[in-house]
VMD Tcl script that builds the backbone (N, CA, C; Angstrom):
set m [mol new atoms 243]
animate dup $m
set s [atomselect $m all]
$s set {name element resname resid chain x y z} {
  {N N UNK 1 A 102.134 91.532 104.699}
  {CA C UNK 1 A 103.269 92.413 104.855}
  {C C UNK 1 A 103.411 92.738 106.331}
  {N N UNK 2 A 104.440 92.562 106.666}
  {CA C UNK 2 A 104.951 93.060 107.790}
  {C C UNK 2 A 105.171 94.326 108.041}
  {N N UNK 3 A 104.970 95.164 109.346}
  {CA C UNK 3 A 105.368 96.808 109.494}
  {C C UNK 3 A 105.729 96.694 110.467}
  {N N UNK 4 A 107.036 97.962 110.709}
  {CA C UNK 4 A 108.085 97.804 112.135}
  {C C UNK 4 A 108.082 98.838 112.555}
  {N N UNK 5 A 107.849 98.874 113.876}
  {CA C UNK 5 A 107.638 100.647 113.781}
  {C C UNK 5 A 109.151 100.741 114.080}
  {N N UNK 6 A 109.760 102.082 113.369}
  {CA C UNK 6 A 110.847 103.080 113.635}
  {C C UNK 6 A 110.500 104.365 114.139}
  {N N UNK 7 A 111.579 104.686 114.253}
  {CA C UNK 7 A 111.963 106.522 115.005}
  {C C UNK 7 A 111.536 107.340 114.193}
  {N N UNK 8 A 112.460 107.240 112.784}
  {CA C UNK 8 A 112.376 108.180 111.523}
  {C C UNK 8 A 111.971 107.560 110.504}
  {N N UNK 9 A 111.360 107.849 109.881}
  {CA C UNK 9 A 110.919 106.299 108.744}
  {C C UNK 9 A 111.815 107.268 107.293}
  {N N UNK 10 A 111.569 108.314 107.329}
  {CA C UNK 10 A 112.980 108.554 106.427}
  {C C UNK 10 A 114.389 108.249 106.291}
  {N N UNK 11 A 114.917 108.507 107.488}
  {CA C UNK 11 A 116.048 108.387 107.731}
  {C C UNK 11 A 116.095 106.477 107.919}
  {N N UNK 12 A 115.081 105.475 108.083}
  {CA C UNK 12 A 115.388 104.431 107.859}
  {C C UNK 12 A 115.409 104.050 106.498}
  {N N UNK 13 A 114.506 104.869 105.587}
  {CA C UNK 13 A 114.569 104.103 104.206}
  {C C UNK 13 A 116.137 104.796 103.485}
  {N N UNK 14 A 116.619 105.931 103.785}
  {CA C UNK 14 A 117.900 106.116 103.199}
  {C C UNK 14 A 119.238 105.209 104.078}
  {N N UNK 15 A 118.895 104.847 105.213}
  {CA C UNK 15 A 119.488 103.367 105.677}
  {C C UNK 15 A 119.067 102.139 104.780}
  {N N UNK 16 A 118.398 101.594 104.288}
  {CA C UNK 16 A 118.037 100.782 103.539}
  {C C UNK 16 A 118.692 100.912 101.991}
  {N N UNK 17 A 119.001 101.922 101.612}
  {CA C UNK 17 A 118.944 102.075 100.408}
  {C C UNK 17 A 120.380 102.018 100.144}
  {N N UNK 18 A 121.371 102.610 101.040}
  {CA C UNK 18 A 122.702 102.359 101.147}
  {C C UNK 18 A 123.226 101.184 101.073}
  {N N UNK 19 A 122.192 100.390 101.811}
  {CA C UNK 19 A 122.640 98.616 102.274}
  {C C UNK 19 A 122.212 98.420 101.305}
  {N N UNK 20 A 121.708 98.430 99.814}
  {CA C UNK 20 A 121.366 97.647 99.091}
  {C C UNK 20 A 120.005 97.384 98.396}
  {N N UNK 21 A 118.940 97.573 100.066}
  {CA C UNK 21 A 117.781 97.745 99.098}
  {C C UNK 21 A 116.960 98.850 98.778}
  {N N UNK 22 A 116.112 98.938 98.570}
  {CA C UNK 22 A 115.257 99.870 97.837}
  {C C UNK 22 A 114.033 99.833 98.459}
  {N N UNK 23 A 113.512 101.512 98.475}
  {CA C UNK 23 A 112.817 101.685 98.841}
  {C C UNK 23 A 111.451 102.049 97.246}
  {N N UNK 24 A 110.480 101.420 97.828}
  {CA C UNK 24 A 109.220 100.884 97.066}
  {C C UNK 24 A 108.429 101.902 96.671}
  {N N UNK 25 A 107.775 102.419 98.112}
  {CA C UNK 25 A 106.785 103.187 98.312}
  {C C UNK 25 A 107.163 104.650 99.295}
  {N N UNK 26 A 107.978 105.370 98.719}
  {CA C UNK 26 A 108.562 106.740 100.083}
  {C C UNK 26 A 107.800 107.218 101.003}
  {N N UNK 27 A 108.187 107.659 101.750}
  {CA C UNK 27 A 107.342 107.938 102.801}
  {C C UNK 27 A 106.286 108.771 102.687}
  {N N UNK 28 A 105.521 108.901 103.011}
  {CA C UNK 28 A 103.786 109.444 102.910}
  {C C UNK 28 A 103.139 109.408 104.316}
  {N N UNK 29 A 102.550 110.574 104.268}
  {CA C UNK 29 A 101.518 110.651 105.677}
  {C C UNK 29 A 100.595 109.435 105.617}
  {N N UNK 30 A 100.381 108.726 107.064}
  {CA C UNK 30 A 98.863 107.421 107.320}
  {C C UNK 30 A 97.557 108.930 107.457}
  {N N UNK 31 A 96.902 108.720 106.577}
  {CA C UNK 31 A 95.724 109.325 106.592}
  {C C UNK 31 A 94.801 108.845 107.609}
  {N N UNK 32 A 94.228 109.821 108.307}
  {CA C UNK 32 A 93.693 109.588 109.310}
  {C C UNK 32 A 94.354 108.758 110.667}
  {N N UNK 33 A 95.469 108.279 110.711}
  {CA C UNK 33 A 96.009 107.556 111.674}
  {C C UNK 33 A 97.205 108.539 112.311}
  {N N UNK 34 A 97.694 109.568 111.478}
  {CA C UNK 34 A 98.666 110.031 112.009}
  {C C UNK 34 A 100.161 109.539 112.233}
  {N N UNK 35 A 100.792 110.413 111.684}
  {CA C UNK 35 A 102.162 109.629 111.011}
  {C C UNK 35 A 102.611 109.347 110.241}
  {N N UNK 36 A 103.680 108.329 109.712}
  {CA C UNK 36 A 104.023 108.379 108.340}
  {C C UNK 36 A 104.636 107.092 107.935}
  {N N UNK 37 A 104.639 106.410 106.770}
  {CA C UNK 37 A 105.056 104.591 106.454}
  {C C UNK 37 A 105.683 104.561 105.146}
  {N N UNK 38 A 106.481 104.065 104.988}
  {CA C UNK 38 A 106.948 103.656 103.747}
  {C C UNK 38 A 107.524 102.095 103.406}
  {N N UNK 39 A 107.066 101.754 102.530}
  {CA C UNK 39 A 107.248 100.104 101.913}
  {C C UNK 39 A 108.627 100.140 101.699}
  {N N UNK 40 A 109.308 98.812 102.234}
  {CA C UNK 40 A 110.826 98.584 101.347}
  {C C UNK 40 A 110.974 97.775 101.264}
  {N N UNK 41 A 111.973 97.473 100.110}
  {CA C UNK 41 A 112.457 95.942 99.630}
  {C C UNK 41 A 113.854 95.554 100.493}
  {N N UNK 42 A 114.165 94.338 100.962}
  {CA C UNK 42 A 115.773 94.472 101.272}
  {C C UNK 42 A 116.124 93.684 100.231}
  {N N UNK 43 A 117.480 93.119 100.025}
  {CA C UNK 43 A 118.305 92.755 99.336}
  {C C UNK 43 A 117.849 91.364 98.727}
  {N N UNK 44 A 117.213 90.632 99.600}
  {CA C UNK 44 A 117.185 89.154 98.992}
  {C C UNK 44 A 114.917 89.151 98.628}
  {N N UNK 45 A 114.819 90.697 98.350}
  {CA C UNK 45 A 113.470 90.243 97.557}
  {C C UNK 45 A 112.468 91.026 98.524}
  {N N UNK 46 A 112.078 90.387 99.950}
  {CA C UNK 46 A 111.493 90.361 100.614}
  {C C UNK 46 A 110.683 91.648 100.578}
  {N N UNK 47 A 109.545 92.558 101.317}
  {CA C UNK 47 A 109.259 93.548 101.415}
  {C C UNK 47 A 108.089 94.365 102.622}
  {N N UNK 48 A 108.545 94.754 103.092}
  {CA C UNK 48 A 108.209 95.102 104.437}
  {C C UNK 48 A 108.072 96.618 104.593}
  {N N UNK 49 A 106.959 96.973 105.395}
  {CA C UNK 49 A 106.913 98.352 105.966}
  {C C UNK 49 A 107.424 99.270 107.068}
  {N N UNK 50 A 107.865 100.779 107.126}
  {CA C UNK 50 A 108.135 100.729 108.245}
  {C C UNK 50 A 107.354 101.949 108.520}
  {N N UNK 51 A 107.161 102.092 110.001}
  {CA C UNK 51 A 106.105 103.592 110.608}
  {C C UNK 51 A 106.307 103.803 111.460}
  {N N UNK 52 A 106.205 105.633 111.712}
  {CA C UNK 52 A 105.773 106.099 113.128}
  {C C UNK 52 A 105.226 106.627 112.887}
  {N N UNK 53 A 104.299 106.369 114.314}
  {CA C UNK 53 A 102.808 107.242 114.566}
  {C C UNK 53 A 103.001 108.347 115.413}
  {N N UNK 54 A 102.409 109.525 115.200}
  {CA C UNK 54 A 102.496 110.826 115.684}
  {C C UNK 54 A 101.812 110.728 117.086}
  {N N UNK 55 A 102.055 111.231 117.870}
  {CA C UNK 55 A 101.572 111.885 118.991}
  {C C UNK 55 A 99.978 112.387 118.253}
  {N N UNK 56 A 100.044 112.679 117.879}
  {CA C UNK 56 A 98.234 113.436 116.920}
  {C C UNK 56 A 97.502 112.093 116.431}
  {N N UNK 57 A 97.751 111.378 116.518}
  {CA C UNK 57 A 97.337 110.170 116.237}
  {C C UNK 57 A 96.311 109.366 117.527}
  {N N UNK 58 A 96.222 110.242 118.436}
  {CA C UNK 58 A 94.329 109.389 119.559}
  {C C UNK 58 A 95.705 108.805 120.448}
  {N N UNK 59 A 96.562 107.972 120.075}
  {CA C UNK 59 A 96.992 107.275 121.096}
  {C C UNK 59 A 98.608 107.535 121.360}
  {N N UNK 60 A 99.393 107.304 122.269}
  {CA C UNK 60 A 100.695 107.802 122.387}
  {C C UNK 60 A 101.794 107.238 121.297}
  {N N UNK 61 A 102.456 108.109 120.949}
  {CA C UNK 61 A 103.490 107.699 120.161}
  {C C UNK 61 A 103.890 106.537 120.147}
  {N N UNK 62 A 104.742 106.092 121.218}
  {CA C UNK 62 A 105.490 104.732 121.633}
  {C C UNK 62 A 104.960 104.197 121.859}
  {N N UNK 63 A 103.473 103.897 121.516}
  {CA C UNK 63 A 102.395 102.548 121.486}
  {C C UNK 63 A 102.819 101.512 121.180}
  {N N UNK 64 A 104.794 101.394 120.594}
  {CA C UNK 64 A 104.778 100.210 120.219}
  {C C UNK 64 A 106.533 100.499 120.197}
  {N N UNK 65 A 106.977 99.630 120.011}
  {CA C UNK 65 A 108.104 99.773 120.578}
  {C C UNK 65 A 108.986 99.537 119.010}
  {N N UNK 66 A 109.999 100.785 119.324}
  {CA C UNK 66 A 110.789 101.203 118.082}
  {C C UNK 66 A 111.127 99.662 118.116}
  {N N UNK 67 A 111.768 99.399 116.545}
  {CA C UNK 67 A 112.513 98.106 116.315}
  {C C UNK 67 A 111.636 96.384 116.239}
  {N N UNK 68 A 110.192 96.985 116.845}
  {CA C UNK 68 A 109.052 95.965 116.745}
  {C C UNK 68 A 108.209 95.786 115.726}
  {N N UNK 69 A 107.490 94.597 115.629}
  {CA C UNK 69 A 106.229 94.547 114.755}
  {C C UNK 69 A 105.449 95.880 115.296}
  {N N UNK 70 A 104.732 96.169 114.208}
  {CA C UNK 70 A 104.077 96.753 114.716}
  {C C UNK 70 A 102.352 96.924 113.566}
  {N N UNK 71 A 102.075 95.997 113.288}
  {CA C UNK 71 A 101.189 95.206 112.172}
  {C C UNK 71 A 101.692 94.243 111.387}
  {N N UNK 72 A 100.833 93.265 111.159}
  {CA C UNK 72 A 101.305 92.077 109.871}
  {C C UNK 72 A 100.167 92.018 109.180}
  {N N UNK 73 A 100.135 92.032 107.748}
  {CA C UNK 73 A 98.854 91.796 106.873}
  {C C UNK 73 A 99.246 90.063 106.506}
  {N N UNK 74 A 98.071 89.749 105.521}
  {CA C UNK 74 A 98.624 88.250 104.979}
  {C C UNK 74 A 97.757 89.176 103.681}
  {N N UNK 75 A 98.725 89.582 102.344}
  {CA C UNK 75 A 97.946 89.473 101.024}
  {C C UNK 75 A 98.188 88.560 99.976}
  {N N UNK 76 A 97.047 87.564 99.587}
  {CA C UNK 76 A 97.241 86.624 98.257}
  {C C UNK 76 A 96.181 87.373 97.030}
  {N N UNK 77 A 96.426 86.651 96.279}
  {CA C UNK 77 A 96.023 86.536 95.039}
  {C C UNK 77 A 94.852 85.731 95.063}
  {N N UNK 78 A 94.446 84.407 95.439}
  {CA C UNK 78 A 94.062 83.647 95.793}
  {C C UNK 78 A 93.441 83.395 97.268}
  {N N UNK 79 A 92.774 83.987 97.946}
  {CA C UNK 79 A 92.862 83.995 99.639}
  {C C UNK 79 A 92.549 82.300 99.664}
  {N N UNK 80 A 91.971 81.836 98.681}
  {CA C UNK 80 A 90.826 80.189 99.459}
  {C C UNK 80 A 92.313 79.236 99.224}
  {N N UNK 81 A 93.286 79.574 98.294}
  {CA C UNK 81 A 93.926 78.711 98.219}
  {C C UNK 81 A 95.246 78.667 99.860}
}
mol reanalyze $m
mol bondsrecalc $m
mol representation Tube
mol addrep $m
């Protein structure tokens, strides 16, 4: 899964949801990391995260630049295959 960091991660998933897709997982505090993420689906399936990290979080906010990656996981079912 992919994560992007945004500004507002609320105000992006009720952007999302207008356009069509749906949001998965609502927004929720990162425990221990500081900040907040929520999972969404867009329109053709796909599903991706988005976050910002707090200032309270050890390192500066804009550690990463709004509109960017800002983590990628790889999860299977199968990892060997």
């Amino acid at each position: 899964m992919s994560y992007v960091a945004v500004d507002d991660v609320a105000a992006v998933c009720a952007r999302a949801a207008e356009a069509g897709g749906r949001v998965r997982v609502p927004p929720r505090p990162i425990p221990d990391a500081g900040g907040t993420s929520a999972v969404l689906q867009d329109s053709g399936g796909a599903h991706f995260a988005v976050v910002h990290r707090s200032a309270e979080a050890g390192e500066p906010a804009d550690d990463r630049t709004v509109g960017g990656p800002w983590w990628h996981e790889h999860l299977a079912a199968d990892p060997a295959r």
